[in-house]
N, C-alpha and C positions, 0 to 999 in steps of 0.2 A: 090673629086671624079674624077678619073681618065678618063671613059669616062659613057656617059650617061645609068641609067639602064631601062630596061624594069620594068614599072609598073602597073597592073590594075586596077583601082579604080571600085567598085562595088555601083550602087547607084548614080553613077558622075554628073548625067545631074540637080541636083538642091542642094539649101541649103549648109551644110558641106560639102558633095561628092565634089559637083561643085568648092566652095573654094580649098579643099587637091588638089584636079586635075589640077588648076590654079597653085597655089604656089609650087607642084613640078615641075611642066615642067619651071616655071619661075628657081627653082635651078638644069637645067638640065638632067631630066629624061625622057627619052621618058616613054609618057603616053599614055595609053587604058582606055578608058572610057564605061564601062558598065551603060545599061538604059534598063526596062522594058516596058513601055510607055509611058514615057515621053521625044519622038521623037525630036519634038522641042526643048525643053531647053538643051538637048545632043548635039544637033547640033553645038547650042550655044556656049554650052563650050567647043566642041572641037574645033574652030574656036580661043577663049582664049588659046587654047595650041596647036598653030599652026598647027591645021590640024591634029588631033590628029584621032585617028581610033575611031570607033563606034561599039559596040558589042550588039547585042540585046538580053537578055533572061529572062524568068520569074523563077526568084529560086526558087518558091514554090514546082517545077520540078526538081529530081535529073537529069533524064535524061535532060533536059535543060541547067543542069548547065556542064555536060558534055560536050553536044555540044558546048557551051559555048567556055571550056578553049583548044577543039580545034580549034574551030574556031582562037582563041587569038594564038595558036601554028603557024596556017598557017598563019595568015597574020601578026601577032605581032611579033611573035618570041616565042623561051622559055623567062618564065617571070623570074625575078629577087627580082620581091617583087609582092607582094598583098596587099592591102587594102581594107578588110571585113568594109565596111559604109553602103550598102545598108539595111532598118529597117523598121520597121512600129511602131506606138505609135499611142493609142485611151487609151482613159480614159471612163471604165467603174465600175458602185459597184460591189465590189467580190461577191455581191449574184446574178448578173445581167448576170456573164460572158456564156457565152455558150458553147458548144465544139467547136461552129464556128468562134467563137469569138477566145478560145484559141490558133489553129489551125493557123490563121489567123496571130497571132505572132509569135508565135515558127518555122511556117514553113517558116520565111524568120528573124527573130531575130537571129535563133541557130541551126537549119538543114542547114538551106543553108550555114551559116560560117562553119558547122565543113566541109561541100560538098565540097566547094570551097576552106578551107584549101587543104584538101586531094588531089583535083586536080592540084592545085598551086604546093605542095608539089613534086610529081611527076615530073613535071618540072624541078621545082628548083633543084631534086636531078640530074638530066642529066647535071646542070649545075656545077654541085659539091658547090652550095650556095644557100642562098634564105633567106631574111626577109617576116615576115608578120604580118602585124598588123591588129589587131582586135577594132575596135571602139566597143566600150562597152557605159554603161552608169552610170552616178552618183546611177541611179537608180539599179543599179545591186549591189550597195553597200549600201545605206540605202531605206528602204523601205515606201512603195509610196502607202499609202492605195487605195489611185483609180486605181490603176497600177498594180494590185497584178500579171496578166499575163505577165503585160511588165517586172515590176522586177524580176520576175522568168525567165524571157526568157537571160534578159541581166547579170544576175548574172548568169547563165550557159555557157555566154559567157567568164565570167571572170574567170569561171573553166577549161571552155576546153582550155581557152590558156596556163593557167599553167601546164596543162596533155601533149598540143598539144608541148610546150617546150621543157618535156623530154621527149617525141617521137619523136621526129622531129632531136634531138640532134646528133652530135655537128653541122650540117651543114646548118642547118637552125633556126632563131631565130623567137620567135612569143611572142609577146608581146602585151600588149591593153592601149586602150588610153580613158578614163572614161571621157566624160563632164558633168561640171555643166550646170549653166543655159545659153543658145547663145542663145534666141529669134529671129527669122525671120520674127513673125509677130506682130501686136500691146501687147504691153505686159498688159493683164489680171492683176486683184485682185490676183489670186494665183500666178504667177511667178514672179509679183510685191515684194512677203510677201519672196519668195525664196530671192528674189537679196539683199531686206533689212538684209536679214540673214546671206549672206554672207561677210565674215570679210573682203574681199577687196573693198565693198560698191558699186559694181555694176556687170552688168553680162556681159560674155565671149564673145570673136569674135570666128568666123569661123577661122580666120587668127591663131588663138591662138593654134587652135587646129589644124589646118595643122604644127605648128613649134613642136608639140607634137608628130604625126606621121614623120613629118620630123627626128625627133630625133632621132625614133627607127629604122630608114632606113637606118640610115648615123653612128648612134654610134660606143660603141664597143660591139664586136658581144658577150662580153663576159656576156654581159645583155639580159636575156630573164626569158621569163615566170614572168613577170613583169606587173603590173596596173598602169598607171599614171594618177590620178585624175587631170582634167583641171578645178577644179572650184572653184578659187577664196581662196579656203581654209573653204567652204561651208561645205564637210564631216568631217571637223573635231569641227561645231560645235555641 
């Protein structure tokens, strides 16, 4: 890479976010780190990528996400890539869900990524290029009975990248990066039952899946509208 590009990570200040947003700036990219309210651990990680800028907004909000990727205009720059991480996950029975429940995912699972593609987009096209990647989940490809909204929300994410692909073409690529199982907290009976299931006999890092988006930032631009499952080899049993 010739010289460093502007990227924003959505979601940055914990967990995967936080990792993508370390391991790019460690291979050269200047990084934007978007946080809702989780003030502190943002701070954090932008301290890990040397002083990196700080952008605050709630996507549940189009107009937010707006202000948003002005804000990232004025003080960032035009952006060079995007990374849709920020998500929610709750495990409820599909006879349990609510509208507020639904709502709750979809409006920051798959409103806010197509939002914040379309803004990123924008950008990007002033800049005559632009990647973006979309974190998706294992769960958008095999389905997750307790999950039924989360799988719906994250499978529409692995739609709209394929749509967003050939809309976007030829000057911008958008691709997704599917995980399996990265645990952050004590691993349960059930995530337990995933990891023994999967054929590489245990479960993913964060690191793992920062070299996955790192991929689709750096490859060739002639790959898009693409899913790459990070887990283990888990979907294909």
């Amino acid at each position: 890479m010739s010289e460093p590009r502007r990227v924003l990570i959505t979601g940055a200040a914990k967990r995967i976010g936080r990792v993508i947003a370390i391991e790019l700036h460690k291979r050269g990219f200047d990084v934007a780190i978007h946080y809702d309210t989780s003030r502190t651990e943002a701070e954090e990680a932008a301290r890990e990528c040397g002083g990196a800028p700080l952008f605050q907004a709630d996507l549940t909000h189009v107009d937010e996400i707006r202000r948003l990727f002005a804000d990232v205009r004025e003080r960032f720059g035009l952006l060079d890539c995007l990374v849709n991480n920020a998500a929610r996950f709750t495990r409820i029975d599909a006879l349990d869900i609510s509208e507020a429940d639904w709502d709750s995912i979809h409006n920051v699972n798959l409103k806010a990524v197509f939002f914040c593609c379309q803004e990123a987009a924008r950008q990007m096209r002033e800049r005559g290029h632009g990647r973006i990647v979309n974190v998706s989940s294992l769960g958008g490809i095999r389905p997750w009975a307790e999950h039924v909204h989360y799988c719906a929300s994250k499978a529409g994410v692995i739609m709209l990248t394929r749509a967003l692909a050939k809309a976007l073409a030829p000057g911008i690529t958008v691709n997704s990066v599917a995980p399996g199982v990265i645990p952050f907290n004590d691993v349960d009976a059930r995530v337990q039952k995933m990891i023994d299931a999967t054929p590489m006999q245990r479960a993913g890092s964060p690191e793992e899946i920062a070299d996955a988006v790192h991929f689709f930032l750096t490859g060739p631009d002639f790959v898009t509208g693409q899913v790459l499952a990070v887990d283990g080899g888990l979907n294909e049993r």
